[in-house]
N, C-alpha and C positions, 0 to 999 in steps of 0.2 A: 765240530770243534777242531782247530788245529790239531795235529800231531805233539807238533813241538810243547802245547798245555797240558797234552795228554802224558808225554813224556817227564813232565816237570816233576822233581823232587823236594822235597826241604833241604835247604842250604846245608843243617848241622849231620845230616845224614849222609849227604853227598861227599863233606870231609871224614868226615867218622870211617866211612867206607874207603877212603883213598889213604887212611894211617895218619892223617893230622893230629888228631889227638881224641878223646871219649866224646859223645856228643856233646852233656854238661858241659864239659872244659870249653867243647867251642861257641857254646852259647851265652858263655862268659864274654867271648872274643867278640862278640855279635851286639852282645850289651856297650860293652865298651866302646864301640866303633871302630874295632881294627879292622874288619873287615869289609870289604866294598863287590859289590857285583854291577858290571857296564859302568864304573864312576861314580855308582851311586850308593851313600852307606847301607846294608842290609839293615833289613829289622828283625828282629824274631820271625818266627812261622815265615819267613821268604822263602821262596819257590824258584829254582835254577835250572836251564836245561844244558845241555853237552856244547852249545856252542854259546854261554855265557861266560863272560871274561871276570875271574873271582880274583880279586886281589888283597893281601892280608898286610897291614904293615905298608901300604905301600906298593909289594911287590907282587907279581905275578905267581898264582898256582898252578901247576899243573897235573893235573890229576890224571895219570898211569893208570893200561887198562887194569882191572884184578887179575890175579891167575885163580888157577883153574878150582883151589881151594885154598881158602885160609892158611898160614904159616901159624905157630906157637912155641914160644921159645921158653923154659922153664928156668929162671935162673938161682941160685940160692946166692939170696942177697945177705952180706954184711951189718955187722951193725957199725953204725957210724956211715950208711949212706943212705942220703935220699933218693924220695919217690919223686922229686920233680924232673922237667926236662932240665932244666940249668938251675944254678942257684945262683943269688948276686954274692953270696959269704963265699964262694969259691969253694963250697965243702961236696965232697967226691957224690956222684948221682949213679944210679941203678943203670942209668940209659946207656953211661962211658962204658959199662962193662959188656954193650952188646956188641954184636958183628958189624961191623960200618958195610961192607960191603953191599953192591946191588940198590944201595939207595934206597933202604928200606923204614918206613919209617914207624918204627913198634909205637906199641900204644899201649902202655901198662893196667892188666887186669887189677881193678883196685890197687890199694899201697898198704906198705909194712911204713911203719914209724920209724924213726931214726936208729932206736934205741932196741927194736927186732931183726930178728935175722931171721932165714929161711926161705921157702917158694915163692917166689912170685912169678906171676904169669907174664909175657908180653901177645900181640898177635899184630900180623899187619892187617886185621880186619876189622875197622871199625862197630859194624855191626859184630858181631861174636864177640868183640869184647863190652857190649853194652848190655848182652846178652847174660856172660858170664855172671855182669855185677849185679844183674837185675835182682831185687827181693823174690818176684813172685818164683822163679826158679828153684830157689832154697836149697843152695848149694851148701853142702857141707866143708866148713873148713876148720880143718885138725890143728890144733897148735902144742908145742910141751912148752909146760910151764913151771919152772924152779921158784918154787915157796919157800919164805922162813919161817922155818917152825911147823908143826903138826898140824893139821884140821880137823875137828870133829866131822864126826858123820854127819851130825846137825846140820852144819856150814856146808857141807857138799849138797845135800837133800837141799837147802834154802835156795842154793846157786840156781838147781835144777827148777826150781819150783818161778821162781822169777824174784827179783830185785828190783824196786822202785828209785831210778837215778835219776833226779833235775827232769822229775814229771813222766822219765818214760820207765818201763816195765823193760829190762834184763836179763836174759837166762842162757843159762847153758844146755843144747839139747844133750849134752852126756857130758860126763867128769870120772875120772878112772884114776885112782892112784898107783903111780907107777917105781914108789922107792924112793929112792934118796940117801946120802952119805948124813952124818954131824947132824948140825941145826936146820939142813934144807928139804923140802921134798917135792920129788918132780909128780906132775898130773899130764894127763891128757883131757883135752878141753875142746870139745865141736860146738861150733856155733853157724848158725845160717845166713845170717842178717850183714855183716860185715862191714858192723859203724865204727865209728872213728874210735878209737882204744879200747872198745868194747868188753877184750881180755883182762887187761889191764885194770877197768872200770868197775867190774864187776867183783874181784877180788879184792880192793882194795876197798869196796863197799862192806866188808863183811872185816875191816882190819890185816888183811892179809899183807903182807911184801913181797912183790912177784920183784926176784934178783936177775931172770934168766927168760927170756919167749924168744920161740921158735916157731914157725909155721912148718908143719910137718907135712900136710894135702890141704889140696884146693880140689874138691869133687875126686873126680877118679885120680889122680895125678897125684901121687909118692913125692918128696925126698928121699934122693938115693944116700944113703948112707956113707957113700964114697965120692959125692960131690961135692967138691971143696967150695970151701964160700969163695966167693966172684966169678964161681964158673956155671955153665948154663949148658942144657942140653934140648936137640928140637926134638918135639913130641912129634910121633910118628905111626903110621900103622892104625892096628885095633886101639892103643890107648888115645889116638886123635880122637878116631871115629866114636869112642863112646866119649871124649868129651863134649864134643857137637849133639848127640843124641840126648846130653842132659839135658840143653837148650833147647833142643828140637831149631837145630841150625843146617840147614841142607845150603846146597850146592844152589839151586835156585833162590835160595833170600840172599844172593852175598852182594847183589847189584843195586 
């Protein structure tokens, strides 16, 4: 067999790796027909080698070697900004508050909703970030959560136990209450799964009013306490090396 068969990838891998965007997302783009490889529209499962000419839109890709490991950038996101790359309502995005420099192009580990503030992750590596959001990993992520009003023990014990929403099962791997002023009280809330309002969904199943979410970790990775919201810091060192180790993401899978 050729080389160059031997060498072939999937299309949504080969962007995901070069920082276009999560694989999902690109196999949105794949559906839709923005994408084209030699002239010709991809389809799903297409298969690409290093001298295929991929064009998105129209325009020309070029896909930059990797370096030598993965980047990750932590940023504590705002409320009042989105998770998308652009928005057509013109309302302020997660991505403006990165580094422009170097032509980098981050790829956001999951999203916070409009209306959350706190951690979220970026990386210029496709794979590690597919990694990150994958289920089977079961990453832990920490959130504080501002309640009105008191909760029985009952209501905590239910959360943990699981909650049946719109046919799927619910829970919290842990809930800790953590105080509160007046009529509010703050929780801490780990969950694995990392669906769409998940937090949100779950307390509001049981009557609750969540006034206040924060993403506090995503796996090993803290909010620092003195990170102002819109500002970001790159993860480095031992706290890299053991987030790759939760994935079991080496140096050899990054191509």
């Amino acid at each position: 067999m050729a080389r160059g068969l031997l060498d072939a990838k999937r299309l949504h891998k080969v962007l995901a790796n070069a920082g276009y965007g999560s694989r999902r997302e690109i196999e949105k783009w794949i559906v839709a027909g923005r994408l084209a490889v030699n002239g010709r529209r991809a389809e799903l499962g297409a298969k690409v080698v290093s001298a295929d000419r991929i064009m998105l839109d129209g325009k020309p890709l070029h896909l930059r070697a990797k370096t030598a490991s993965a980047r990750v950038l932590a940023l504590h996101k705002p409320e009042g900004v989105i998770c998308t790359l652009r928005d057509p309502r013109g309302r302020p995005t997660a991505h403006a508050l990165l580094p422009k420099k170097d032509d980098i192009r981050w790829v956001s580990v999951g999203r916070l909703d409009i209306n959350t503030s706190g951690l979220l992750l970026f990386t210029d590596n496709g794979e590690l970030a597919h990694r990150l959001m994958h289920p089977r990993h079961e990453i832990d992520r920490e959130y504080a959560v501002r309640v009105f009003g008191d909760v029985s023990v009952g209501t905590l014990s239910k959360l943990t136990r699981g909650v049946e929403i719109d046919g799927e099962t619910y829970a919290f791997e842990d809930v800790v209450k953590r105080g509160g002023r007046g009529a509010n009280r703050w929780y801490y809330c780990v969950v694995r799964q990392g669906r769409n309002r998940e937090i949100r969904r779950l307390w509001e199943s049981q009557g609750c009013q969540v006034s206040r979410l924060i993403r506090s970790r995503f796996g090993n990775i803290m909010l620092p306490r003195d990170l102002k919201a819109g500002a970001y810091f790159e993860v480095k060192g031992i706290m890299l090396t053991d987030l790759y180790r939760l994935v079991n993401f080496t140096k050899s899978r990054q191509h």
